[in-house]
C-alpha positions as CSV (number, residue, x, y, z in Angstrom):
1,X,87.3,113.3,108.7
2,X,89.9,110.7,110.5
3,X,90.7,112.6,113.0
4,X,94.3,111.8,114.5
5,X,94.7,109.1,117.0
6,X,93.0,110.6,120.3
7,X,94.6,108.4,123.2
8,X,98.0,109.6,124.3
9,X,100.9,107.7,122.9
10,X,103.9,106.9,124.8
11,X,106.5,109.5,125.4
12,X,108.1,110.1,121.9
13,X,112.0,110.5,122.8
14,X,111.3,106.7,124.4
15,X,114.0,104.4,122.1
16,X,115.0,107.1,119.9
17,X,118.7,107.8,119.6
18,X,120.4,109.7,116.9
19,X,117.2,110.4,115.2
20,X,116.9,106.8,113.8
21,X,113.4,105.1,115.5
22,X,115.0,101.9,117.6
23,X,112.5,99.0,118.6
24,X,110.4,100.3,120.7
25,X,109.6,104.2,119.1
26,X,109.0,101.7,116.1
27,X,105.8,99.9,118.1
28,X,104.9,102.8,119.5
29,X,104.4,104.1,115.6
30,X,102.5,100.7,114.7
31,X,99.8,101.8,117.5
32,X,99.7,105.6,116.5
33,X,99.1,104.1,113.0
34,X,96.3,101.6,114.1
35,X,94.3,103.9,115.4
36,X,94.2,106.3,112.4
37,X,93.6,104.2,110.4
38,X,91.4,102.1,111.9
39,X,89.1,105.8,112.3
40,X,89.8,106.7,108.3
41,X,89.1,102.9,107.4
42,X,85.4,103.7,109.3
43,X,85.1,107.2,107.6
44,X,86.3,105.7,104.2
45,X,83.3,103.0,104.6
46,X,80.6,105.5,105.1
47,X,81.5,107.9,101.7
48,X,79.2,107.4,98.7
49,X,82.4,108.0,96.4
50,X,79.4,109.9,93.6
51,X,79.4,112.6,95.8
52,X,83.7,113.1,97.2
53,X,85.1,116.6,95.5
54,X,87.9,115.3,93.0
55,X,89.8,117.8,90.8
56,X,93.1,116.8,88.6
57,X,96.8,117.3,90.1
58,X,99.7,117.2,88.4
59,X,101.9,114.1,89.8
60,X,106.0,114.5,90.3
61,X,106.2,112.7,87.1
62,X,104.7,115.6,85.3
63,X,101.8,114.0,84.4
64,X,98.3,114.5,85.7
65,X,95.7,112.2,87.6
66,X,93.0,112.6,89.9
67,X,93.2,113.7,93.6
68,X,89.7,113.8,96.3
69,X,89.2,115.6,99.5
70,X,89.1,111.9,100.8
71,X,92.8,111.6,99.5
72,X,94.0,115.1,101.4
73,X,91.8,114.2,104.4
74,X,93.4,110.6,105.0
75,X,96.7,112.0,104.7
76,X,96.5,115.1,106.9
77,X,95.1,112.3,109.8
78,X,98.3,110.1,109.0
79,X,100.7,113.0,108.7
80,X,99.6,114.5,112.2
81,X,100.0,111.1,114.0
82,X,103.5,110.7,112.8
83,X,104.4,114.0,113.8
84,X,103.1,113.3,117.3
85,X,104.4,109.8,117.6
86,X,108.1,110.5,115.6
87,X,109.1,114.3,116.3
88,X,111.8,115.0,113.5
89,X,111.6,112.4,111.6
90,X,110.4,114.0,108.4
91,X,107.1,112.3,106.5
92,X,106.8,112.2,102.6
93,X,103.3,112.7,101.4
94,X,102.4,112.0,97.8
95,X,99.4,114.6,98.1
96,X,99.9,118.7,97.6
97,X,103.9,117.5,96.3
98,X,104.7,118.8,92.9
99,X,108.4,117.8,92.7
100,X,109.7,114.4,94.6
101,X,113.4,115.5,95.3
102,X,115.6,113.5,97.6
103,X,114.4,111.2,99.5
104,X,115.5,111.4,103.2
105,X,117.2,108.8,104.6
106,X,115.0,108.4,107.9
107,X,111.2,109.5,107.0
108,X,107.9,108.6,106.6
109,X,106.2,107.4,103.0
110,X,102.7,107.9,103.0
111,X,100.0,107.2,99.9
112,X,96.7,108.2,101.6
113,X,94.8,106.6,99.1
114,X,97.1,104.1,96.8
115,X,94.3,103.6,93.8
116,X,92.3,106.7,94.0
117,X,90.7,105.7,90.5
118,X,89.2,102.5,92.0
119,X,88.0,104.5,94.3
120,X,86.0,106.6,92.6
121,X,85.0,104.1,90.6
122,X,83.5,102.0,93.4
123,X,85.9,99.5,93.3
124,X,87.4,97.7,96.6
125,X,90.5,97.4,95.2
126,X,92.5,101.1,96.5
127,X,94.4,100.7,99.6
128,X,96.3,103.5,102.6
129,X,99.9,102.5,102.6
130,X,102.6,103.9,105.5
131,X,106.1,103.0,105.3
132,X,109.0,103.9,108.2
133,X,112.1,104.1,106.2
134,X,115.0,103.6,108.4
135,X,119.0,104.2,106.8
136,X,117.4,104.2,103.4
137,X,115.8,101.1,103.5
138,X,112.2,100.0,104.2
139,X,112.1,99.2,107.8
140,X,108.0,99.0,109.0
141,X,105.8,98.7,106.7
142,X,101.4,98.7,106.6
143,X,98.8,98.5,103.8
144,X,95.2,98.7,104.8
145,X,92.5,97.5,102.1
146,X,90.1,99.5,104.1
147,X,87.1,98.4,101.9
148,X,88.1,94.7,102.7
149,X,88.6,95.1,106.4
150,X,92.4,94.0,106.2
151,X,95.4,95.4,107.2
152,X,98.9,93.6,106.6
153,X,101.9,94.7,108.6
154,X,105.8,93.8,107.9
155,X,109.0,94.5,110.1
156,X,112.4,94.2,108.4
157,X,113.8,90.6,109.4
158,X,110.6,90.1,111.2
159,X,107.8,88.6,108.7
160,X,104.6,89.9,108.2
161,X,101.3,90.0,110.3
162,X,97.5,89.7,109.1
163,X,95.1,91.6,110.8
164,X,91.3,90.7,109.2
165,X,90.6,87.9,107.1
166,X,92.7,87.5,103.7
167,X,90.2,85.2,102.5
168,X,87.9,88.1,101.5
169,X,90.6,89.6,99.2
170,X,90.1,88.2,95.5
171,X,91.5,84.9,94.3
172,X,93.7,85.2,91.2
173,X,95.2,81.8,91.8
174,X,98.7,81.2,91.2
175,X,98.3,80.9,87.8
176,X,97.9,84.3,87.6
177,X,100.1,87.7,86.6
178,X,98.8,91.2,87.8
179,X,99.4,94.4,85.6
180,X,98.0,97.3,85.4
181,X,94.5,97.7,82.7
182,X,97.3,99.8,80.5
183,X,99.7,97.1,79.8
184,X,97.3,94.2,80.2
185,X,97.5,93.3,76.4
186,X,100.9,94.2,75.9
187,X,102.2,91.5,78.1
188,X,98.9,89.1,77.4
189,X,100.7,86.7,74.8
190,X,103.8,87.0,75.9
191,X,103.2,86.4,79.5
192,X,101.3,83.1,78.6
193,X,103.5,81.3,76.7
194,X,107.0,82.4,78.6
195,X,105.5,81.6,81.9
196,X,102.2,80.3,82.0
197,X,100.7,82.6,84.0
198,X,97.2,84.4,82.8
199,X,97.2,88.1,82.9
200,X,94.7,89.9,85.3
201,X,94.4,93.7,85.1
202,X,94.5,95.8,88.5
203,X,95.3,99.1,88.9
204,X,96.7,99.4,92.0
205,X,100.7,99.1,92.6
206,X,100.1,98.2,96.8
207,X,97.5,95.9,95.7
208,X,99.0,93.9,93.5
209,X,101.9,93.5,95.6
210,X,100.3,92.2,98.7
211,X,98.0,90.1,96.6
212,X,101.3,88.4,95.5
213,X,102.6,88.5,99.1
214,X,99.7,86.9,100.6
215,X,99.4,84.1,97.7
216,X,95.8,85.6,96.3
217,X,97.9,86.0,92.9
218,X,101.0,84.2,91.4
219,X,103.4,87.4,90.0
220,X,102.4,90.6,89.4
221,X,104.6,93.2,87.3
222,X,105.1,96.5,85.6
223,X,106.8,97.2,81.9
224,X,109.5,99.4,81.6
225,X,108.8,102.7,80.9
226,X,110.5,105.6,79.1
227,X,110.6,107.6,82.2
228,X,110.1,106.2,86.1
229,X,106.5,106.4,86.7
230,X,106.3,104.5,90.6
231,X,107.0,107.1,93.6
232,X,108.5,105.5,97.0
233,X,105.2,105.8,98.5
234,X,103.6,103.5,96.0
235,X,105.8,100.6,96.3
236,X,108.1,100.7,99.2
237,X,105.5,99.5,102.0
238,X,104.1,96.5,100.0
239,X,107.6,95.6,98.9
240,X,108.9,95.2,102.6
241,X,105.6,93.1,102.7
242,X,106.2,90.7,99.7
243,X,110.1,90.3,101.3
244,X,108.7,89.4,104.7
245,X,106.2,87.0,103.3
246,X,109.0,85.1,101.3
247,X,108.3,86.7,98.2
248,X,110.7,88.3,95.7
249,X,110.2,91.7,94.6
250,X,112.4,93.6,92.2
251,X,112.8,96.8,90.0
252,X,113.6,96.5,86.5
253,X,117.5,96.9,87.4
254,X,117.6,93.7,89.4
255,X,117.6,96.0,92.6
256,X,115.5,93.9,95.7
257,X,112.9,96.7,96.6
258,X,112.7,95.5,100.4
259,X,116.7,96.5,100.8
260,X,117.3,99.1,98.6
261,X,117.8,102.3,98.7
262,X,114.3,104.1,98.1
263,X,114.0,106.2,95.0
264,X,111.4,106.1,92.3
265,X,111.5,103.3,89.9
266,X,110.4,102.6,86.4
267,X,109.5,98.6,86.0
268,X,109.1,96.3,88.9
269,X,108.2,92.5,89.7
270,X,106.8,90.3,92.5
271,X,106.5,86.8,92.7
272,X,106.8,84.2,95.3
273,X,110.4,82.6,93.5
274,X,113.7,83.4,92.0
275,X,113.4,81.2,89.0
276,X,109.9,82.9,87.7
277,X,111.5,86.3,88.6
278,X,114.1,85.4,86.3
279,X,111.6,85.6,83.4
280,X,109.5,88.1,84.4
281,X,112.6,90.3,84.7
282,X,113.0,89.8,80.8
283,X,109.2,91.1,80.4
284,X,109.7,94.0,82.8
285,X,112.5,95.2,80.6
286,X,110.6,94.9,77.6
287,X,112.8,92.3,76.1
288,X,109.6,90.4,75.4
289,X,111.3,88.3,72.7
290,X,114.0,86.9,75.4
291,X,111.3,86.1,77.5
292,X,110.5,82.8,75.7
């Protein structure tokens, strides 16, 4: 499945210096990524998700979720055309990793498949999100809804670029707040009456963000945990995205996601203006009661 990108890239040394990808080994990166995953978007399509093998993993966070051979598969393609497209530059994949550990200042963040539940489920809403981190900082940046036929791109400084029709992605309306199904009720009430957004329940950290990013959906958020629950690879593509776009998107320090250093994070917010991040920010840190 996806095999790796078969024409020949350009030469990979070409604007590399020091190790850190320069301009032009960054576009030659954005067309090795293309074509995988244009072929994994095709091979995605044609899977009855019934029938994909699935078995339980435990995450870095020491819990446990599910992983497919559609996950591993997808990320072995990506993996392989980074490695022929960015020699040395080391790639952080979510799938086969027990423990997180550093995270490099130069590397690759992949999420093969960022919402492997809606997957499963049948649901269009899972995305493949790569992100070239560059001094410890998001630096290029793609999300492909693959069931959608959309892929969004960002470049630090640069804005973003829509590739597919966002129109096909769902409405929320700006009236709207994205959480996850597991904190849907918790920030129902509150979220109404401090802000006057409705809550909508999605599962998928990507999506949410670049529903935000691309206006389908007002703000979207996470609570506070007790324990940092959100890898790099979840967020850090779709938060360069929401940047580009205009957007503003935080953890639940205060910390702007898009220029930050990358590290897991616990709560997070993205909306489209300071003043409603202000609030939101009071919601993310669980101080519910400040909120209104």
């Amino acid at each position: 499945m996806c095999p790796e990108a078969g024409p020949a890239l350009p030469p990979a040394g070409a604007g590399h210096s020091g190790g850190v990808p320069g301009f032009e080994q960054a576009g030659h990166f954005a067309g090795a990524m293309d074509l995988v995953l244009d072929r994994c978007r095709r091979e995605l399509a044609a899977m009855r998700p019934a029938r994909v093998r699935r078995w339980a993993k435990a995450n870095v966070f020491g819990g446990t979720e599910m992983v497919t051979a559609a996950d591993v598969a997808v990320q072995r393609a990506l993996v392989r055309a980074c490695g022929r497209v960015l020699p040395g530059v080391p790639v952080v994949a979510e799938e086969g990793r027990r423990h997180l550990g550093a995270v490099p200042p130069t590397c690759v963040l992949i999420d093969p498949i960022d919402g492997t539940g809606p997957f499963l489920s049948g649901s269009p809403l899972y995305t493949m999100s790569v992100g070239l981190v560059v001094d410890e900082r998001p630096s290029v940046a793609v999300v492909d809804f693959p069931a959608y036929e959309l892929r969004v791109w960002a470049r630090a400084t640069r804005g973003i670029e829509v590739r597919g029709d966002a129109g096909r992605l769902p409405a929320y309306g700006p009236s709207s707040l994205l959480t996850g199904p597991a904190q849907a009720a918790q920030v129902r009430e509150v979220a109404a009456r401090a802000t006057g957004l409705s809550v909508e329940p999605v599962p998928t950290t990507s999506a949410k963000m670049v529903l935000v990013a691309l206006s389908r959906a007002g703000a979207a958020l996470r609570v506070r945990g007790a324990a940092a629950g959100v890898a790099p690879w979840d967020y850090a593509a779709a938060a360069l995205i929401v940047r580009e776009a205009g957007g503003v998107v935080r953890d639940d320090g205060g910390r702007d996601l898009a220029r930050g250093v990358v590290s897991p994070v616990n709560g997070w917010l993205a909306c489209r203006g300071p003043e409603l991040a202000a609030v939101l920010h009071k919601i993310v840190t669980g101080d519910l009661h400040g909120a209104l």
